[in-house]
Backbone atoms as SQL, in Angstrom:
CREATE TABLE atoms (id INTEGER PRIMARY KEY, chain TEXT, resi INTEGER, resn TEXT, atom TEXT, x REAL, y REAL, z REAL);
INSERT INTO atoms VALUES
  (1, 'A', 1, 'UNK', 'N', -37.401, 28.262, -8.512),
  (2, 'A', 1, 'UNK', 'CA', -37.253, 28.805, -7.165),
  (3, 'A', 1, 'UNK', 'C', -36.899, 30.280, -7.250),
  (4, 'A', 2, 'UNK', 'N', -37.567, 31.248, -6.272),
  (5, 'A', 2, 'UNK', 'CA', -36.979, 32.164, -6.250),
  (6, 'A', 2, 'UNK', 'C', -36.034, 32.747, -5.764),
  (7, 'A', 3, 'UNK', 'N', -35.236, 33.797, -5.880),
  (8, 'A', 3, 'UNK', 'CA', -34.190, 34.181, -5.945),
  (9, 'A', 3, 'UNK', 'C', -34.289, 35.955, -4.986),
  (10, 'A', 4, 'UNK', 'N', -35.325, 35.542, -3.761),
  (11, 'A', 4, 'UNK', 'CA', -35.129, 36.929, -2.694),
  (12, 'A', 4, 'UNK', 'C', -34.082, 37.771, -2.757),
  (13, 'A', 5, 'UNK', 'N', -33.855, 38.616, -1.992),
  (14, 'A', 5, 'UNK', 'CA', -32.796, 39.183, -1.783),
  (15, 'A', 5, 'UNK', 'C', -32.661, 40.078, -0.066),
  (16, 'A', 6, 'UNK', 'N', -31.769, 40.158, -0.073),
  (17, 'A', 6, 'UNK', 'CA', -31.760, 41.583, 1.721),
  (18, 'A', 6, 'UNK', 'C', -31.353, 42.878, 1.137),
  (19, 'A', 7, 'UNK', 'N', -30.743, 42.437, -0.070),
  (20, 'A', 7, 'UNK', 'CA', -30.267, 43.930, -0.815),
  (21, 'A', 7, 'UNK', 'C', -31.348, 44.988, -1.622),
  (22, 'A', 8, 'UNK', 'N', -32.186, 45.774, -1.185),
  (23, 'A', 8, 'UNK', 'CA', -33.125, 46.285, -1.491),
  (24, 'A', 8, 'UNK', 'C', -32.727, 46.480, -3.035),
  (25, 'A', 9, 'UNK', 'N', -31.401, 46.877, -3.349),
  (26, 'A', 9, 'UNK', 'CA', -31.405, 47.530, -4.838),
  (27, 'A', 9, 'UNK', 'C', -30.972, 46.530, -5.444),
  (28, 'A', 10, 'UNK', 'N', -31.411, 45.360, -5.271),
  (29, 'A', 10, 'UNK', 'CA', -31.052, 43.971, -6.042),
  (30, 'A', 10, 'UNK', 'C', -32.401, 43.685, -6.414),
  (31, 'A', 11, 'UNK', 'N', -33.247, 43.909, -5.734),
  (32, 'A', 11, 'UNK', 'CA', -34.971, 43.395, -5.760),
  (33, 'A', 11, 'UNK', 'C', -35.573, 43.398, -6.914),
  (34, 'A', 12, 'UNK', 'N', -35.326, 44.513, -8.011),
  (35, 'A', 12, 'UNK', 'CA', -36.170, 44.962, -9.015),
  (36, 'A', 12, 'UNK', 'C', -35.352, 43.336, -10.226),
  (37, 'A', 13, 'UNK', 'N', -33.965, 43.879, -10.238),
  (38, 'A', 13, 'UNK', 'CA', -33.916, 43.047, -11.707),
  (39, 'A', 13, 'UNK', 'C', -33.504, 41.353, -11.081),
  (40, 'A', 14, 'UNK', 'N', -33.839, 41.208, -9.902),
  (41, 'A', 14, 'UNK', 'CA', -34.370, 39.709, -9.419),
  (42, 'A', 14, 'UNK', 'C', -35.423, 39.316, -10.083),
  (43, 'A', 15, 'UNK', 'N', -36.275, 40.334, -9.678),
  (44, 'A', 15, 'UNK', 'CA', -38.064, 40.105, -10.173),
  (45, 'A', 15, 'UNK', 'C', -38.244, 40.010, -11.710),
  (46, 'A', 16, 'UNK', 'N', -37.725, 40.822, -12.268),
  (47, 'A', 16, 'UNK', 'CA', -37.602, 41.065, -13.955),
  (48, 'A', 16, 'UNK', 'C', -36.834, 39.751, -14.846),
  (49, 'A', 17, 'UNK', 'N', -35.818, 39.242, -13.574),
  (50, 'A', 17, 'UNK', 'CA', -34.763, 37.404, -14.197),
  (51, 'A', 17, 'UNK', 'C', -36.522, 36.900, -13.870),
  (52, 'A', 18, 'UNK', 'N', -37.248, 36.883, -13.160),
  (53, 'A', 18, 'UNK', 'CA', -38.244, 35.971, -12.556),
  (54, 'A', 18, 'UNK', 'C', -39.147, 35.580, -14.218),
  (55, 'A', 19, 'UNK', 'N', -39.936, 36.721, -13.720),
  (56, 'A', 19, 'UNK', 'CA', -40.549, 37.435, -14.474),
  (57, 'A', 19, 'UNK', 'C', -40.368, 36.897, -15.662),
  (58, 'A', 20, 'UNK', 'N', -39.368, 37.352, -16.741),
  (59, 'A', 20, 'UNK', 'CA', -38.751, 36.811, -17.794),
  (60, 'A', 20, 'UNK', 'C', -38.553, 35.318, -18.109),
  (61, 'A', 21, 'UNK', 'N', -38.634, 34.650, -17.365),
  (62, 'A', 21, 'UNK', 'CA', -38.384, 32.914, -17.396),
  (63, 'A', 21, 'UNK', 'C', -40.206, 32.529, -17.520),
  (64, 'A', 22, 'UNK', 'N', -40.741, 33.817, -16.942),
  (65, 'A', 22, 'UNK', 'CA', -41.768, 33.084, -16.910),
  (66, 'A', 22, 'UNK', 'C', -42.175, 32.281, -15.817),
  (67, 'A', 23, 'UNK', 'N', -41.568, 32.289, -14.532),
  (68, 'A', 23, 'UNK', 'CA', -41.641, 31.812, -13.316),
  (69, 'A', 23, 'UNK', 'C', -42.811, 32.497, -12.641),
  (70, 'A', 24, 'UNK', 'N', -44.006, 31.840, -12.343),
  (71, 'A', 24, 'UNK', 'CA', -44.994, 32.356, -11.589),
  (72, 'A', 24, 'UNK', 'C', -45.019, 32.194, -10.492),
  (73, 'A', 25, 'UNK', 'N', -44.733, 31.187, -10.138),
  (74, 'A', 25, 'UNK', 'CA', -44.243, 30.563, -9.201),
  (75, 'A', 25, 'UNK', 'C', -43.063, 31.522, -8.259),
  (76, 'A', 26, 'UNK', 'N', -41.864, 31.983, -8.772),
  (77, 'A', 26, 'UNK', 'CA', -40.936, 32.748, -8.345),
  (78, 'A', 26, 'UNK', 'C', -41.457, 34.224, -8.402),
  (79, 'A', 27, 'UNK', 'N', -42.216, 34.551, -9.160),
  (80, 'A', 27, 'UNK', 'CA', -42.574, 35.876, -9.730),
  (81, 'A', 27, 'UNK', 'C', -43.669, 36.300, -7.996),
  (82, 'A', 28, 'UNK', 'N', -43.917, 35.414, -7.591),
  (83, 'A', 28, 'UNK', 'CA', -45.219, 35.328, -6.800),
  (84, 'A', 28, 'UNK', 'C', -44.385, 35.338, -5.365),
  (85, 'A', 29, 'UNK', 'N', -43.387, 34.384, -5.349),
  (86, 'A', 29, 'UNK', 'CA', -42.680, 34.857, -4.144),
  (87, 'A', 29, 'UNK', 'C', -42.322, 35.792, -3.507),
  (88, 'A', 30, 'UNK', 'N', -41.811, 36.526, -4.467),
  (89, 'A', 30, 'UNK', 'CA', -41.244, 38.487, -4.583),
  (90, 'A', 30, 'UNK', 'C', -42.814, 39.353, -3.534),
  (91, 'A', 31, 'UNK', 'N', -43.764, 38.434, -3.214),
  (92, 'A', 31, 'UNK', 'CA', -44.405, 39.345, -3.139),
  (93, 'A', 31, 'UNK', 'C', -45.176, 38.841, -1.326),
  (94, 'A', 32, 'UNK', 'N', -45.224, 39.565, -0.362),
  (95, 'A', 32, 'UNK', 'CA', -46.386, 39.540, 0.876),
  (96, 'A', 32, 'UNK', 'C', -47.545, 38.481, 0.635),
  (97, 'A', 33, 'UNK', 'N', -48.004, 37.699, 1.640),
  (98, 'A', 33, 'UNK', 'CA', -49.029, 37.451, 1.442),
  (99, 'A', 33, 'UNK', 'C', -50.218, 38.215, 0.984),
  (100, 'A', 34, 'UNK', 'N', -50.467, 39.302, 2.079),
  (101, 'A', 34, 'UNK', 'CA', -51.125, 40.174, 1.819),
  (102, 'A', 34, 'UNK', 'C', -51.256, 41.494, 0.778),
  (103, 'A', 35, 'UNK', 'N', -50.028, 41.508, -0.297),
  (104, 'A', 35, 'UNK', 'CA', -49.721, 42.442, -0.865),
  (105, 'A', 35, 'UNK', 'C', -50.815, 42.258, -1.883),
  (106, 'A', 36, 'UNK', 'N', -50.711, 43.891, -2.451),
  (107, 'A', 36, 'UNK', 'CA', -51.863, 44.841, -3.240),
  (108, 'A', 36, 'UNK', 'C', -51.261, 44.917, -4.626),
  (109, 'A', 37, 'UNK', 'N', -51.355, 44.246, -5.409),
  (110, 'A', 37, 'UNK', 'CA', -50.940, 44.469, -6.989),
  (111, 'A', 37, 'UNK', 'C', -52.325, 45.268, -7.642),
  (112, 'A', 38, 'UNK', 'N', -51.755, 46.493, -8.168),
  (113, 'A', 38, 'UNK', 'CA', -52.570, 47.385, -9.204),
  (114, 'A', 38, 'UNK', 'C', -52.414, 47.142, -10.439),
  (115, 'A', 39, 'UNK', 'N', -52.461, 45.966, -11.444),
  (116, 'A', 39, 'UNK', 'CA', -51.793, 46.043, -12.893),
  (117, 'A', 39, 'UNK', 'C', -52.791, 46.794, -13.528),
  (118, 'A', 40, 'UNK', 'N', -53.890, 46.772, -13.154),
  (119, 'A', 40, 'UNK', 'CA', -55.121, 47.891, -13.751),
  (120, 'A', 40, 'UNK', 'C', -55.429, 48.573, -13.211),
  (121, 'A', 41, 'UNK', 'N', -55.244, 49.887, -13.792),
  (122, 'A', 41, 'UNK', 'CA', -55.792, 51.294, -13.384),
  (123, 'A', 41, 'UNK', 'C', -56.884, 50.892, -12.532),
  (124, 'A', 42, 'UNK', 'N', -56.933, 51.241, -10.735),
  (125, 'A', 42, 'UNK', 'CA', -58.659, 51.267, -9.938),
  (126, 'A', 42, 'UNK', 'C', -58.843, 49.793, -9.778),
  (127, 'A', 43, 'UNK', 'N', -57.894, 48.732, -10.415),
  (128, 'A', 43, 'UNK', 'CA', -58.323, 47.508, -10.176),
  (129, 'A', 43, 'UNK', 'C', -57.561, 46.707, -8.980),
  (130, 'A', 44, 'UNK', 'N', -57.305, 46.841, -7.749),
  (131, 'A', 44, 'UNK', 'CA', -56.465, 46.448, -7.164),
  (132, 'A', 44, 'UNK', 'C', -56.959, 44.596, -6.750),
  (133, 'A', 45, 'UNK', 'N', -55.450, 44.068, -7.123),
  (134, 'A', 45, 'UNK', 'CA', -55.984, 42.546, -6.937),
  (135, 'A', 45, 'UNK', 'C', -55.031, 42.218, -5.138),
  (136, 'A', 46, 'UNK', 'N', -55.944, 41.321, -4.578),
  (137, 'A', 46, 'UNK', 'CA', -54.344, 40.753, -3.547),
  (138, 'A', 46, 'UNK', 'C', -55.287, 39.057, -3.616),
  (139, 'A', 47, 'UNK', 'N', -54.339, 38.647, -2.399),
  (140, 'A', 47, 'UNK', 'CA', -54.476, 36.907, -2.543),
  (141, 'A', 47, 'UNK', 'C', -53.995, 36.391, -3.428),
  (142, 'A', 48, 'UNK', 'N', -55.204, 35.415, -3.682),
  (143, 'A', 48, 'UNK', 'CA', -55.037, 34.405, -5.091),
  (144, 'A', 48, 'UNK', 'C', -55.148, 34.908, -6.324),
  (145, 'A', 49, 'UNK', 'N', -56.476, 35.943, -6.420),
  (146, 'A', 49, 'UNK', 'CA', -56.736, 36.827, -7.583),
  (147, 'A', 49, 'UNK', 'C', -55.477, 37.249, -8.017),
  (148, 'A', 50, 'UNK', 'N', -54.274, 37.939, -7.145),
  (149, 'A', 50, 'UNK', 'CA', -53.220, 38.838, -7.702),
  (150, 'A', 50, 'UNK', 'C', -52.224, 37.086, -8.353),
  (151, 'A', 51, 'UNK', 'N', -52.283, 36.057, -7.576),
  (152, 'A', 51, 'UNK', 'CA', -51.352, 34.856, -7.830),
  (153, 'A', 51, 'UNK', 'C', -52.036, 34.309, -9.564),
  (154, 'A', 52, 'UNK', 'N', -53.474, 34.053, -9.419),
  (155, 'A', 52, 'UNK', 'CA', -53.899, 34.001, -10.216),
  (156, 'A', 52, 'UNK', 'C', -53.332, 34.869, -11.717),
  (157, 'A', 53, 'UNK', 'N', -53.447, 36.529, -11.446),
  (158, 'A', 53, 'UNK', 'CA', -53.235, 37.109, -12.755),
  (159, 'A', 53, 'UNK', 'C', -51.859, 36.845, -13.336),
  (160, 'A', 54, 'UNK', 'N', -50.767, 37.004, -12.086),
  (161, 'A', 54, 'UNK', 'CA', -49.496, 36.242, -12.606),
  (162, 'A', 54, 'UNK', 'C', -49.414, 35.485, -13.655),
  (163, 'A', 55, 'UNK', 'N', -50.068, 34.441, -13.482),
  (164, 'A', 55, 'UNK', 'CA', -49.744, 32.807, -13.783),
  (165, 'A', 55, 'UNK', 'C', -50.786, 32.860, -15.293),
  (166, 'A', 56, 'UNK', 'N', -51.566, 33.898, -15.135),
  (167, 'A', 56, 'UNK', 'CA', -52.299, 34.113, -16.903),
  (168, 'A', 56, 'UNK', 'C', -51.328, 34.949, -17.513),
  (169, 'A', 57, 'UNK', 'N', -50.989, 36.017, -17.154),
  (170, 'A', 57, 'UNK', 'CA', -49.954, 37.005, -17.695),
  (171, 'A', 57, 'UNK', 'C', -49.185, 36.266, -18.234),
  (172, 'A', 58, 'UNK', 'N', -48.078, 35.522, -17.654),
  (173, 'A', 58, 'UNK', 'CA', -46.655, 34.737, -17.836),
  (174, 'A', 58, 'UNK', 'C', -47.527, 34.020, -18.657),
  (175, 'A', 59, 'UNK', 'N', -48.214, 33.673, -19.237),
  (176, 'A', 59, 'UNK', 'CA', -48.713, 32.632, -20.104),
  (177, 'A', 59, 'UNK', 'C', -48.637, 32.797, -21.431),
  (178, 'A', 60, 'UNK', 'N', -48.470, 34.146, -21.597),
  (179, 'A', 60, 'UNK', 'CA', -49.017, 34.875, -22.957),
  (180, 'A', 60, 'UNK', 'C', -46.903, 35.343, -23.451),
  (181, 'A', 61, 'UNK', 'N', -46.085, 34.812, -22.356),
  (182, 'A', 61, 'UNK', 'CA', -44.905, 34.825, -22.766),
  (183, 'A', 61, 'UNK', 'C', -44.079, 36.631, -22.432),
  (184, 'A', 62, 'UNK', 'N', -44.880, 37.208, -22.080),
  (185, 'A', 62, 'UNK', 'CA', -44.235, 38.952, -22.231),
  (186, 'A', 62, 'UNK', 'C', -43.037, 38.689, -21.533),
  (187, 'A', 63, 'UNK', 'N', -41.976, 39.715, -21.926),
  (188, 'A', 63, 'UNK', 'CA', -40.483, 39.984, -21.545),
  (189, 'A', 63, 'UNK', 'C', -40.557, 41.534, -20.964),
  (190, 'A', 64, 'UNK', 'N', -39.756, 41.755, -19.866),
  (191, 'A', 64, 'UNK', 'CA', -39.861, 42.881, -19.080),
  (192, 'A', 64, 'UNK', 'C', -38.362, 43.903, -19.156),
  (193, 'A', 65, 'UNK', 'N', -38.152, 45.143, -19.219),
  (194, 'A', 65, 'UNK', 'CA', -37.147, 45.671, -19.030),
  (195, 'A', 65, 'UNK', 'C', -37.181, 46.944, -17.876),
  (196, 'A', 66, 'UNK', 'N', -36.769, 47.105, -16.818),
  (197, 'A', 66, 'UNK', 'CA', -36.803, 47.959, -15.644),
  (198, 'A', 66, 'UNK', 'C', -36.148, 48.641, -14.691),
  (199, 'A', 67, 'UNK', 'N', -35.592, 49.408, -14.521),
  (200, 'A', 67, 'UNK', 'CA', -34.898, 50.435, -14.167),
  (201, 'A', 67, 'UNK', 'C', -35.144, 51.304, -12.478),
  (202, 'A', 68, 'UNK', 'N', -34.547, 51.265, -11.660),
  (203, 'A', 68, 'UNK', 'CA', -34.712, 51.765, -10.276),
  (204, 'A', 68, 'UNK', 'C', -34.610, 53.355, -10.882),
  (205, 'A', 69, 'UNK', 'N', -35.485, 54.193, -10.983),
  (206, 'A', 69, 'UNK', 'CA', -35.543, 55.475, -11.063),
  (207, 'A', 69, 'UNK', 'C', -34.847, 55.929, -9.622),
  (208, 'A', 70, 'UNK', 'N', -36.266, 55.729, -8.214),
  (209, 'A', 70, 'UNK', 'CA', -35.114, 56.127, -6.620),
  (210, 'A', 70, 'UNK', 'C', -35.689, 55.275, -5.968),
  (211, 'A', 71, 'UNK', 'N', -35.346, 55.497, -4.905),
  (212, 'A', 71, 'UNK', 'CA', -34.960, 54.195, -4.069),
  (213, 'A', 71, 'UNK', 'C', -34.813, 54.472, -2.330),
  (214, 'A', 72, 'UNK', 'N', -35.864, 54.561, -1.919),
  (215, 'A', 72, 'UNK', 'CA', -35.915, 55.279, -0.232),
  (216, 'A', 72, 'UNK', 'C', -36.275, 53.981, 0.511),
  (217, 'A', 73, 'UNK', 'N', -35.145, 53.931, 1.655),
  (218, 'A', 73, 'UNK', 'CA', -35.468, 53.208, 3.207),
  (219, 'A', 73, 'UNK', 'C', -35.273, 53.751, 4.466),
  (220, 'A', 74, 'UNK', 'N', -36.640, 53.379, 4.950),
  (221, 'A', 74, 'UNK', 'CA', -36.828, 53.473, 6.076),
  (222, 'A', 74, 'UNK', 'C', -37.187, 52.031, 7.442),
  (223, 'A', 75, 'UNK', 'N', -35.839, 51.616, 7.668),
  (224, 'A', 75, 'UNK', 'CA', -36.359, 50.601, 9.062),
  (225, 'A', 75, 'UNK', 'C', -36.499, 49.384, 7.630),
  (226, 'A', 76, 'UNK', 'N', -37.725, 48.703, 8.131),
  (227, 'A', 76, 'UNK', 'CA', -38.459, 47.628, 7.658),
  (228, 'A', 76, 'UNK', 'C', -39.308, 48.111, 6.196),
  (229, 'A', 77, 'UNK', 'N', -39.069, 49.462, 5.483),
  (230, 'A', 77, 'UNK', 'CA', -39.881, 49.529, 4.423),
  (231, 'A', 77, 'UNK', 'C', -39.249, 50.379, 3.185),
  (232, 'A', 78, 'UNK', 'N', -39.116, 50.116, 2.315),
  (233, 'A', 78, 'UNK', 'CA', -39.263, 51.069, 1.085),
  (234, 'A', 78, 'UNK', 'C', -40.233, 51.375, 0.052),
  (235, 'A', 79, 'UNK', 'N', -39.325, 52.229, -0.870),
  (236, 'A', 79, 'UNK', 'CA', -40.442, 53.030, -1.847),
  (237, 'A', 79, 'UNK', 'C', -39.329, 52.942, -3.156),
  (238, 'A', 80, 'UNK', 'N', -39.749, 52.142, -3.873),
  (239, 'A', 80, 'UNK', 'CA', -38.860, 52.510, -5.378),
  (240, 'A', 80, 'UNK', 'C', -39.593, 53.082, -6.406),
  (241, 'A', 81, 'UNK', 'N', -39.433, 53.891, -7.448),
  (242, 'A', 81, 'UNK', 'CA', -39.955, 54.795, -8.145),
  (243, 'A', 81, 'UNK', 'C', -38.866, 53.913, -9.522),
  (244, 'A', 82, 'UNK', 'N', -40.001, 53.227, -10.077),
  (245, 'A', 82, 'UNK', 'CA', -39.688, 52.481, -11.384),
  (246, 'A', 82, 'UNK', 'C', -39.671, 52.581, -13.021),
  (247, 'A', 83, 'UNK', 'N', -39.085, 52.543, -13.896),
  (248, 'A', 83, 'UNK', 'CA', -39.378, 52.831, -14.924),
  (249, 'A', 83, 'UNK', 'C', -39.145, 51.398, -15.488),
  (250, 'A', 84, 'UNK', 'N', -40.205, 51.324, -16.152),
  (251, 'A', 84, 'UNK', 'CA', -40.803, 49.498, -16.387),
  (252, 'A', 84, 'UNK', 'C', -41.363, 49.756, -18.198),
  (253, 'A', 85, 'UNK', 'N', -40.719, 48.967, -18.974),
  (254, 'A', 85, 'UNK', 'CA', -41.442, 48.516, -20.183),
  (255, 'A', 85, 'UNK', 'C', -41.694, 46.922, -20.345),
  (256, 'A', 86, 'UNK', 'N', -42.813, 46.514, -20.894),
  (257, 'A', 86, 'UNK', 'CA', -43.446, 45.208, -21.161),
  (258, 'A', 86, 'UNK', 'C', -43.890, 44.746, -22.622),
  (259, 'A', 87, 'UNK', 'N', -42.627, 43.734, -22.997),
  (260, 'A', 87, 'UNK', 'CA', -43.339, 43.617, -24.642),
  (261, 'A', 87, 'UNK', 'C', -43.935, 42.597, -24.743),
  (262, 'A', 88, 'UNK', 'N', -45.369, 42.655, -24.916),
  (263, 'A', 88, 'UNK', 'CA', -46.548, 41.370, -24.679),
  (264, 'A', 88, 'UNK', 'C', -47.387, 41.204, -25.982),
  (265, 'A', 89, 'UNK', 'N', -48.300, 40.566, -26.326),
  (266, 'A', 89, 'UNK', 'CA', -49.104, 40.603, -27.013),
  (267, 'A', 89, 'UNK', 'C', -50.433, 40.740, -26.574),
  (268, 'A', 90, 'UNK', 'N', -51.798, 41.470, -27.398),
  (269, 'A', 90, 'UNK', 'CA', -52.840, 41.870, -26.907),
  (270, 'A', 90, 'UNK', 'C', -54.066, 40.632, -26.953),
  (271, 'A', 91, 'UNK', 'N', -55.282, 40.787, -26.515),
  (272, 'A', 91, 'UNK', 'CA', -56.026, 39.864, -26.756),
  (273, 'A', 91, 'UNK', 'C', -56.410, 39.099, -28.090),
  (274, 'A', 92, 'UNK', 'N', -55.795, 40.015, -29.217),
  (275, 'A', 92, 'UNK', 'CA', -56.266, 39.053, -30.252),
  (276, 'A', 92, 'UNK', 'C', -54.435, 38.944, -30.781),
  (277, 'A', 93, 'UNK', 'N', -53.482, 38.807, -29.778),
  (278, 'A', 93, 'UNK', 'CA', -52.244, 37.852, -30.818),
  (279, 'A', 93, 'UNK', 'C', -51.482, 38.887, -30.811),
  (280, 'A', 94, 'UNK', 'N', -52.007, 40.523, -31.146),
  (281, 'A', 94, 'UNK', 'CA', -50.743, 41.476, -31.849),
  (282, 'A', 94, 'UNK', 'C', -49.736, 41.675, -30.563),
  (283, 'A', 95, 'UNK', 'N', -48.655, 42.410, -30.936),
  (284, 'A', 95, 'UNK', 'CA', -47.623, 42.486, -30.655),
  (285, 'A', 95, 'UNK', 'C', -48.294, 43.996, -29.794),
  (286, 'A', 96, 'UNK', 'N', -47.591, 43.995, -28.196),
  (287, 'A', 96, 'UNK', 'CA', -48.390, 45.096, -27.655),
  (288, 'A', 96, 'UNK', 'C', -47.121, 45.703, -26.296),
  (289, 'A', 97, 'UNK', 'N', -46.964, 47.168, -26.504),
  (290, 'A', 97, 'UNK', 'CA', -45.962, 47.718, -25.828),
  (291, 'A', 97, 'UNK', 'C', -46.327, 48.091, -24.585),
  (292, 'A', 98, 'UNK', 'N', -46.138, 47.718, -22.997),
  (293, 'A', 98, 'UNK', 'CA', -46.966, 48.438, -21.918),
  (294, 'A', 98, 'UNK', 'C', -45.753, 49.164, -21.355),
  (295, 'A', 99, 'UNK', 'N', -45.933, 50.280, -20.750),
  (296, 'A', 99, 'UNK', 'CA', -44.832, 50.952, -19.890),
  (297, 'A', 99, 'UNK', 'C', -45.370, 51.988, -19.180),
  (298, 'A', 100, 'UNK', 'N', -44.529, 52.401, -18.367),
  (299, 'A', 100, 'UNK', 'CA', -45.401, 53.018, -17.276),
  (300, 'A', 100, 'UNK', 'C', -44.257, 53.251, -16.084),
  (301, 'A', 101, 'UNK', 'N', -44.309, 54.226, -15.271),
  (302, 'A', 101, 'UNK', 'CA', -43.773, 54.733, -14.226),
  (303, 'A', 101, 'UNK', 'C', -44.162, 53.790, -13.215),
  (304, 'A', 102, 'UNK', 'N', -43.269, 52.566, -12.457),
  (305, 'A', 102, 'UNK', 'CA', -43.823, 51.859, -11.212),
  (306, 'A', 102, 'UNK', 'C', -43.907, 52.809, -9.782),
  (307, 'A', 103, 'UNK', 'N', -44.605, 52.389, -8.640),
  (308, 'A', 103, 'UNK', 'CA', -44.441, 53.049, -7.389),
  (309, 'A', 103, 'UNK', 'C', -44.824, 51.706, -6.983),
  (310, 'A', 104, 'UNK', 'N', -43.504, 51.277, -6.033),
  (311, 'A', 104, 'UNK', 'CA', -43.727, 50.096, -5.259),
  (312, 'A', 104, 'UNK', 'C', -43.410, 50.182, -3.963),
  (313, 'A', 105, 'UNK', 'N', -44.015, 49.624, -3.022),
  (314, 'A', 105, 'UNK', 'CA', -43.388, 49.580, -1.284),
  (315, 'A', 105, 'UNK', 'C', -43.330, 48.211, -0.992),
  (316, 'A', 106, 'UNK', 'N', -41.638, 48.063, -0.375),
  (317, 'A', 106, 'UNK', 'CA', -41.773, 46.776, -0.313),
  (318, 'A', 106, 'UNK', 'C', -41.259, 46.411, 1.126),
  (319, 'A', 107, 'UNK', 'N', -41.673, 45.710, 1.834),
  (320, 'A', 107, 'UNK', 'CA', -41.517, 45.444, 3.391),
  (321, 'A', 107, 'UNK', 'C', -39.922, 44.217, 3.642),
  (322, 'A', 108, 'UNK', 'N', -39.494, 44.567, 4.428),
  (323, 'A', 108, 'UNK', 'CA', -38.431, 43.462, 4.917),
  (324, 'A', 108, 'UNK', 'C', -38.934, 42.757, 5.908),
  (325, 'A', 109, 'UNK', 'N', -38.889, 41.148, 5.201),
  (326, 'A', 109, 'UNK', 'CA', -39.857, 40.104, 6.131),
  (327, 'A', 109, 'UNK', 'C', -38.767, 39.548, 7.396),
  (328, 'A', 110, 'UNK', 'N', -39.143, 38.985, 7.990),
  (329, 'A', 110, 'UNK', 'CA', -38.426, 38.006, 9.152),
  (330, 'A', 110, 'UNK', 'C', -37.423, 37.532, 8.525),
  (331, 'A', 111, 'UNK', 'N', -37.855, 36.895, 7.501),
  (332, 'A', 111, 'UNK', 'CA', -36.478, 35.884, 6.778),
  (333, 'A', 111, 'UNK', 'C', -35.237, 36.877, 6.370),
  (334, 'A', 112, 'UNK', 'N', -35.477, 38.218, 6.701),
  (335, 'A', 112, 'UNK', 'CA', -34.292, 39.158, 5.945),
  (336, 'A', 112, 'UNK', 'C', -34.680, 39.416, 4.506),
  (337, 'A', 113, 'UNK', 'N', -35.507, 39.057, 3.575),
  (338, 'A', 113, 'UNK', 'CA', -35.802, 39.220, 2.332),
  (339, 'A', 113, 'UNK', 'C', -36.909, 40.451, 2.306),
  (340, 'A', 114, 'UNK', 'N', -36.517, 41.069, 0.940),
  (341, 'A', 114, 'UNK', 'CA', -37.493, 42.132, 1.047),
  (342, 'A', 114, 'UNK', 'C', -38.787, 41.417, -0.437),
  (343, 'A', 115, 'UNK', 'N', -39.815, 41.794, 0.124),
  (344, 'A', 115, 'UNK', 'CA', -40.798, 41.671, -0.846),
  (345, 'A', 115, 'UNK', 'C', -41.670, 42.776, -0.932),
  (346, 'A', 116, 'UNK', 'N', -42.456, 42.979, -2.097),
  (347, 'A', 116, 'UNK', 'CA', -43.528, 43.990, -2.314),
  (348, 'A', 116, 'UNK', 'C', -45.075, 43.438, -1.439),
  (349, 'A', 117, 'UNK', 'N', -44.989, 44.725, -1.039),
  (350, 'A', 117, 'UNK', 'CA', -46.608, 44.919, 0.053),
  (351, 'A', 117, 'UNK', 'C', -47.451, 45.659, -1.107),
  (352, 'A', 118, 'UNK', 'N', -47.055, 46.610, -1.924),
  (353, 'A', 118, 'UNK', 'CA', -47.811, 47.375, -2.486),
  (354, 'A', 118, 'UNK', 'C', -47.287, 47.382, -4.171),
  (355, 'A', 119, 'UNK', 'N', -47.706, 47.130, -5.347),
  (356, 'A', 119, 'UNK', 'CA', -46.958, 47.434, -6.282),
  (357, 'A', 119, 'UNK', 'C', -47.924, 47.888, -7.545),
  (358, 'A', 120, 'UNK', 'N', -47.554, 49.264, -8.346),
  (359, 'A', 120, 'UNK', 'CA', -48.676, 49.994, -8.579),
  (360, 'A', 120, 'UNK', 'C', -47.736, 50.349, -9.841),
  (361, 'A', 121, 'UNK', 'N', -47.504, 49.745, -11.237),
  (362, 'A', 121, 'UNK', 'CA', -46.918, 49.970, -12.235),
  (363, 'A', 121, 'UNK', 'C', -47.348, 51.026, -12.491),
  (364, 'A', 122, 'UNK', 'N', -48.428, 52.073, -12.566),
  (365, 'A', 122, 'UNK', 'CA', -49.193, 52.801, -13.254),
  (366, 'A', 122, 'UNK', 'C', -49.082, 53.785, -12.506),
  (367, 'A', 123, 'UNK', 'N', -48.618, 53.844, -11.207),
  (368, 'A', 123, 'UNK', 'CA', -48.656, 54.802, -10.060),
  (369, 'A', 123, 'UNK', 'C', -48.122, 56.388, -10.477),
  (370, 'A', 124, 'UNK', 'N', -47.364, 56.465, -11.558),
  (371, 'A', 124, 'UNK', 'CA', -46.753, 57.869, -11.500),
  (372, 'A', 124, 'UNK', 'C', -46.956, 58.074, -12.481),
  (373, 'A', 125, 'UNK', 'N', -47.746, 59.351, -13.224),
  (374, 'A', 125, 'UNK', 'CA', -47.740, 59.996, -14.567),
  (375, 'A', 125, 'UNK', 'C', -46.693, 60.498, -15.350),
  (376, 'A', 126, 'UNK', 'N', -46.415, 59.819, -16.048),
  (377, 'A', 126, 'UNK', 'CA', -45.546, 60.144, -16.937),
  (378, 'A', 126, 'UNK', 'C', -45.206, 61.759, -17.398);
């Protein structure tokens, strides 16, 4: 089950406990129906496709470490500016380092919980 939050600066290392267990299921909650996951450069997934890549990702076991760089609200929306590393393995087994500057916007739903509408690991050049 997941583990929402109302506390915007609680959101990130909620997602990262998720994340880390390997919860796709919870990992998937964190997020809008309609929300826009970019895990590939130009590749933007939403729906099932984005539920889908989850649930292959978490498969392959990767562990996440992530950091609120800043952190802006306005009303019903924010913008966190992330610093995210991912230790995974690549298509053939090896051991493979991803990291990357996040830019995420995440909406406050009815229920009081905030989730990501937009989330774009790759969003800021290093």
């Amino acid at each position: 089950m997941s583990q929402l939050t109302n506390e915007v600066e609680k959101h990130t290392d909620l997602y990262v406990e998720a994340f880390n267990r390997g919860d796709a299921d919870a990992v998937n909650a964190f997020y809008t129906d309609e929300a826009v996951a970019v895990w590939e450069p130009g590749k933007p997934l939403t729906g099932q496709a984005r539920k889908d890549s989850v649930k292959e990702f978490l498969a392959l076991g990767p562990k996440m470490t992530a950091k609120v760089r800043q952190s802006f609200v306005t009303g019903d929306t924010a913008l966190l500016i992330v610093d995210w590393v991912i230790d995974t393995v690549d298509a053939d087994g090896a051991p493979e380092r991803l990291k990357g500057i996040g830019v995420d916007v995440l909406r406050l739903g009815e229920d009081g919980n905030w989730r990501y509408a937009i989330d774009d690991p790759y969003g800021q050049a290093e």
